[in-house]
C-alpha positions as CSV (number, residue, x, y, z in Angstrom):
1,X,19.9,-17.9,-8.2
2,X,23.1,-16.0,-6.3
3,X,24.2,-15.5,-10.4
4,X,21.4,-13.1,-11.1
5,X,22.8,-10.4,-8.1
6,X,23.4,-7.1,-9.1
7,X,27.1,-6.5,-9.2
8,X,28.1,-3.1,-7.6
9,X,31.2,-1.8,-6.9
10,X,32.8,-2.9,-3.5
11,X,29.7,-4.7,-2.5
12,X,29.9,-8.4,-1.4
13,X,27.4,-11.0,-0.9
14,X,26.6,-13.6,1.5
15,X,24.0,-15.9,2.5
16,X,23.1,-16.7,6.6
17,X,20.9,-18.6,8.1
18,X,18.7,-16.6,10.7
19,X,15.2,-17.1,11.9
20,X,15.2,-20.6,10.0
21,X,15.1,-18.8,6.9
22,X,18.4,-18.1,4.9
23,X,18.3,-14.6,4.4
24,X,20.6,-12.7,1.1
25,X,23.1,-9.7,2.6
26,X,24.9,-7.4,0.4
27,X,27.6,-5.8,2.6
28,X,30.2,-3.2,2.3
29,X,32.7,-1.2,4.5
30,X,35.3,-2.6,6.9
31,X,34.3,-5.2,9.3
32,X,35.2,-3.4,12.2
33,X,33.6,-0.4,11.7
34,X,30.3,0.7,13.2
35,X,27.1,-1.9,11.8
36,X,24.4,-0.2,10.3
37,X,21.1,-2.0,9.0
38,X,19.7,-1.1,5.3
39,X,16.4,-1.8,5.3
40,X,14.5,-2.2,1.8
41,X,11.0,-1.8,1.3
42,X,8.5,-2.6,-1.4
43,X,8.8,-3.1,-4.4
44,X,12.7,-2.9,-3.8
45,X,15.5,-4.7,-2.8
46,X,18.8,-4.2,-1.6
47,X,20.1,-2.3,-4.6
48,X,18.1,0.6,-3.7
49,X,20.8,1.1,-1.0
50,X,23.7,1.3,-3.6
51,X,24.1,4.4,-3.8
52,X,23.9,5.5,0.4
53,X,26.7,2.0,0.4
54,X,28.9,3.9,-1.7
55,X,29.3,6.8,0.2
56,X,29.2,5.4,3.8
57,X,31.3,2.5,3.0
58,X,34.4,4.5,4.2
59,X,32.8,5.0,7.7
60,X,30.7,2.5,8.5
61,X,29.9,-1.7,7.9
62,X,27.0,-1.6,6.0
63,X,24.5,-4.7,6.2
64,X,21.8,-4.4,3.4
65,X,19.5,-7.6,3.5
66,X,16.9,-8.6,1.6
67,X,13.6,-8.8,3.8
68,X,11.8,-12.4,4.2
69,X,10.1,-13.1,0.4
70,X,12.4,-10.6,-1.2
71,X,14.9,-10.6,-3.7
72,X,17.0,-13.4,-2.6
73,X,16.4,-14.1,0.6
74,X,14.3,-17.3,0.9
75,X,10.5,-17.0,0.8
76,X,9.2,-19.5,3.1
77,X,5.3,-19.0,2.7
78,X,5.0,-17.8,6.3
79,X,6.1,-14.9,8.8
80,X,5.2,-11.5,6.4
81,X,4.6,-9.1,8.7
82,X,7.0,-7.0,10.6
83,X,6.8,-8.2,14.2
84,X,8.7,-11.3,11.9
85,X,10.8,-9.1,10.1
86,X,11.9,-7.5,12.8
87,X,12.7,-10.3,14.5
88,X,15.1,-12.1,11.8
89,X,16.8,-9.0,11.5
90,X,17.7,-9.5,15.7
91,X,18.2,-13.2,14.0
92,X,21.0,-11.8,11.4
93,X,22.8,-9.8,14.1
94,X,23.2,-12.7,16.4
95,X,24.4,-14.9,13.3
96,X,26.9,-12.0,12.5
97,X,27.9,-12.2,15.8
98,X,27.0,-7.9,16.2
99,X,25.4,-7.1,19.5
100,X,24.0,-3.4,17.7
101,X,23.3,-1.4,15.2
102,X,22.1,1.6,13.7
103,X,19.4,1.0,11.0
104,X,17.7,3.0,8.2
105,X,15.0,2.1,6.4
106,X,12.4,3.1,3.9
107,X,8.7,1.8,3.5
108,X,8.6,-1.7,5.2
109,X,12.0,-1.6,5.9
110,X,10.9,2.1,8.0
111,X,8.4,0.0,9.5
112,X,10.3,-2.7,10.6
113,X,13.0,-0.4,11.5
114,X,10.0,1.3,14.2
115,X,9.8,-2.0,15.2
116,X,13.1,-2.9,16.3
117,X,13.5,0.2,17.7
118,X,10.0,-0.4,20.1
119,X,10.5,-4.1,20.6
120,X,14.3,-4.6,20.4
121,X,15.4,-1.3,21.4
122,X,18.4,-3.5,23.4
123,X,19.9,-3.7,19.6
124,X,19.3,-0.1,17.9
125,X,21.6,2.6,18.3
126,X,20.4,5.2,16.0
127,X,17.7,5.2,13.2
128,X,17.1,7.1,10.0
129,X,13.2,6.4,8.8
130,X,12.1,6.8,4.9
131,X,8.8,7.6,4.5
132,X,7.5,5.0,6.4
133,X,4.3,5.9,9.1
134,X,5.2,5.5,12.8
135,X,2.8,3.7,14.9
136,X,0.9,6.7,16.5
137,X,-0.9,8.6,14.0
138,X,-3.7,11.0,15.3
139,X,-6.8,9.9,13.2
140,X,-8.7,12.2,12.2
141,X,-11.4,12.8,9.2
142,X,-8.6,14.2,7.1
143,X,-6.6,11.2,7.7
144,X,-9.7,9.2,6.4
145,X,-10.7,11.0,3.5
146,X,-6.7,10.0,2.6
147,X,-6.9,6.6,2.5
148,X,-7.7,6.3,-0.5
149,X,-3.6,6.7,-1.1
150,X,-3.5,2.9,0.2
151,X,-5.8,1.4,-3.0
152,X,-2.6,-0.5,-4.2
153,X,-2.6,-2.4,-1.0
154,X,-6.3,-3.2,-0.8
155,X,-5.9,-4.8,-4.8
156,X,-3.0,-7.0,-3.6
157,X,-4.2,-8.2,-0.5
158,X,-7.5,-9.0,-2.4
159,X,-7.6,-13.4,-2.8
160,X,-6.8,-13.8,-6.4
161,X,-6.3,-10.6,-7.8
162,X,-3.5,-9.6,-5.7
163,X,-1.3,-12.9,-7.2
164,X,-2.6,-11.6,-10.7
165,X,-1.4,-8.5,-10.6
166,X,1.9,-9.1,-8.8
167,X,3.1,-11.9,-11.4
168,X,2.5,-9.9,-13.9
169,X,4.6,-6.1,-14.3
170,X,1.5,-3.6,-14.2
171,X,1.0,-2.9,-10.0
172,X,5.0,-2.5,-9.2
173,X,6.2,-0.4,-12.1
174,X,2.9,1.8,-11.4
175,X,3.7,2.6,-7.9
176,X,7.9,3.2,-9.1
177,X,6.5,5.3,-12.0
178,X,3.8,7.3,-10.1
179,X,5.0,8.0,-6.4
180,X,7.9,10.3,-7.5
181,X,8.9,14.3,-8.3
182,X,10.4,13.3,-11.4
183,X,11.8,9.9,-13.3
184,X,14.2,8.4,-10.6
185,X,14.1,4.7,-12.2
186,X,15.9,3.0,-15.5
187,X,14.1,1.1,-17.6
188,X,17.0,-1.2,-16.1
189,X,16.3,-0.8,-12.9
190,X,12.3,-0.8,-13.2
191,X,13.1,-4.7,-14.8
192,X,15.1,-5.8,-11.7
193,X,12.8,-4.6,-8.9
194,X,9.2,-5.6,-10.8
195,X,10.1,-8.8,-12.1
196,X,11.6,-10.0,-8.3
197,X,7.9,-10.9,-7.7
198,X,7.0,-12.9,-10.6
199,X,8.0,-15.7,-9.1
200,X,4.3,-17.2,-7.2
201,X,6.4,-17.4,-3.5
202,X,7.6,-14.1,-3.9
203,X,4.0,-12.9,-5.5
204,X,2.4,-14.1,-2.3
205,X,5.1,-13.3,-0.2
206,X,3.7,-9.6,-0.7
207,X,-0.2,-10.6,-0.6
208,X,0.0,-12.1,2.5
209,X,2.3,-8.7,3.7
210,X,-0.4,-6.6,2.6
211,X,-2.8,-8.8,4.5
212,X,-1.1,-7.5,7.3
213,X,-1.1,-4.4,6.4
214,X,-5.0,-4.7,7.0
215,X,-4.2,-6.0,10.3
216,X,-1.9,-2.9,11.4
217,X,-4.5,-0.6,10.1
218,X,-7.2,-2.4,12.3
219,X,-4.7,-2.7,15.6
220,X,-3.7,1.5,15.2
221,X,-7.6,2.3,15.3
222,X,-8.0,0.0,18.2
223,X,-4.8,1.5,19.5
224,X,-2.4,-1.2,19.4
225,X,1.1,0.5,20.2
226,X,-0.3,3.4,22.8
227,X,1.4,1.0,25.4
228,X,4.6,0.8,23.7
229,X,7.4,3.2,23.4
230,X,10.3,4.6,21.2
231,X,13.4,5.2,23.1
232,X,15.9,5.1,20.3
233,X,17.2,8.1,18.8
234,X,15.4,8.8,15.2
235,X,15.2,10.6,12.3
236,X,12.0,10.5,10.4
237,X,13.0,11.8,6.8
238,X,9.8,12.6,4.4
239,X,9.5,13.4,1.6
240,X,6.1,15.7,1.2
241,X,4.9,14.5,-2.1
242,X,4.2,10.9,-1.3
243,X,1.3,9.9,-3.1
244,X,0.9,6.7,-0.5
245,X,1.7,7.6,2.6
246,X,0.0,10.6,3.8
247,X,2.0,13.9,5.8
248,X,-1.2,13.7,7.7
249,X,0.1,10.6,9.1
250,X,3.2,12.4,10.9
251,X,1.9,14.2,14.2
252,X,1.2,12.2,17.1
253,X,4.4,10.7,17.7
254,X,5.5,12.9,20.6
255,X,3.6,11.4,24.0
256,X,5.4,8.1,22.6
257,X,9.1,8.8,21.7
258,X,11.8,10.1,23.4
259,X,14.1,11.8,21.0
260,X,12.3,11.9,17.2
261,X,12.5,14.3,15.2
262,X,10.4,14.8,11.4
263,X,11.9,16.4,8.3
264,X,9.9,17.3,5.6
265,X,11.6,17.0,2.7
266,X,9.0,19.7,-0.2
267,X,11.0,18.1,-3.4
268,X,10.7,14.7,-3.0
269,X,7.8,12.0,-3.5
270,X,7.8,7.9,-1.9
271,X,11.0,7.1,-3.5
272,X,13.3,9.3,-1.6
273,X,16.4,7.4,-1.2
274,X,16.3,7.0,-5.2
275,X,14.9,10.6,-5.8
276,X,17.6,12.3,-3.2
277,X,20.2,10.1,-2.4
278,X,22.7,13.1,-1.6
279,X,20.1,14.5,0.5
280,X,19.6,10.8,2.3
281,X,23.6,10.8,2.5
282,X,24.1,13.8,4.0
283,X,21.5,13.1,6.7
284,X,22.1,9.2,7.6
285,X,25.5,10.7,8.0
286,X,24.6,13.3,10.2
287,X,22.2,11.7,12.3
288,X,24.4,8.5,12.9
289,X,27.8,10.9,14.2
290,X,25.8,12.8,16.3
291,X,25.5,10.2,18.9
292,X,28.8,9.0,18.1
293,X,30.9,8.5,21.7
């Protein structure tokens, strides 16, 4: 299975047992250097980092694993949410023997990065989050009349229909093709992320994730995380013309974090990292030095 990776340029691979799950990590940039976490979302992998690894390699050790079910991490048939994720990425840190680390993350991988950075704040430095919601969104009846942005996730996480149309290509390369300002994806590159879930553990690796997705809308109505709270330094980066995640989502993050800040980025759709990864670059880069000593 390790022979199917992706090669890219100065990027190595490795396999580590964390969690009880042996989870892929492509890594680049010196060993010594200042960790950061790559955080993938759906329907990615770890390549959609290569490009952000190829400019911070020079400054930073870059850790960009594949999430429980994904790509080539093992799918185990259990722990798809992102209290889980969150928890084997602590897992991978330990194994690597790294005590912190900044993390980025776009999507799931945002979400999970919100969670480290409430539950595990111990191991965060800094974070740069993707278009990915935080946990405090002000409902509203705007924010209702928008939901229909999340029909994707409702069709997968129905019994059935949800395996259907994961082992087959339609539901992935729709959400690549549709959620961007412009053509950000290969023909190439739209093959290696849809057909990562043809496989039925990896196909119900992402039912069972939009199951919780249910589950996380339910808990933020009931107001699940009003208790908790953000103390790590963050930058949410957005880009404006998501067609899945809503701007209306944004506000109501300030009673709840200490140092957050939101940029709206007009040009850009879901997909940011692939639609802007200059932009994304430039940013991470920022964001990280300026807590640096």
């Amino acid at each position: 299975m390790a022979d199917d990776i992706p090669a890219v340029e100065g990027v190595e691979h490795r396999f580590v047992d964390a969690n009880g799950i042996r989870i892929h990590v492509a890594e680049a940039g010196p060993a010594d250097a200042p960790a950061v976490l790559l955080l993938h979302g759906w329907p990615e992998h770890w390549y959609m980092w290569r490009r952000v690894m190829a400019a911070l390699a020079g400054e930073y050790r870059l850790l960009a694993p594949d999430l429980r079910g994904f790509g080539w991490t093992e799918a185990p048939g259990h722990g798809y949410d992102g209290e889980t994720y969150a928890a084997d990425q602590v897992a991978l840190l330990d194994a690597l023997e790294l005590e912190r680390a900044h993390v980025v993350g776009h999507d799931w991988g945002g979400w999970t990065a919100m969670l480290l950075g409430i539950l595990h704040a111990d191991r965060v430095d800094r974070m740069v989050v993707c278009n990915a919601p935080h946990p405090w969104p002000r409902l509203s009846a705007r924010v209702a009349i928008e939901s229909w942005r999340a029909w994707y996730t409702w069709v997968i996480a129905t019994p059935g229909l949800g395996h259907l149309v994961l082992e087959r290509p339609w539901i992935a390369r729709r959400i690549l093709g549709g959620g961007n300002v412009g053509t950000p994806f290969t023909e190439e590159e739209l093959h290696l992320y849809v057909d990562s879930f043809r496989e039925p553990p990896r196909a119900d690796a992402i039912v069972k994730l939009y199951r919780y997705y249910q589950r996380v809308v339910r808990e933020g109505v009931r107001g699940r995380w009003r208790h908790e709270r953000l103390t790590v330094p963050t930058l949410l980066l957005f880009g404006a013309r998501d067609r899945y995640v809503s701007t209306n989502l944004l506000p109501g993050y300030e009673p709840f974090a200490d140092d957050m800040r939101v940029e709206l980025v007009a040009d850009s759709g879901h997909f940011i990292v692939d639609e802007k990864p200059d932009l994304v670059i430039e940013r991470t880069r920022a964001w990280l030095t300026d807590g640096a000593g």
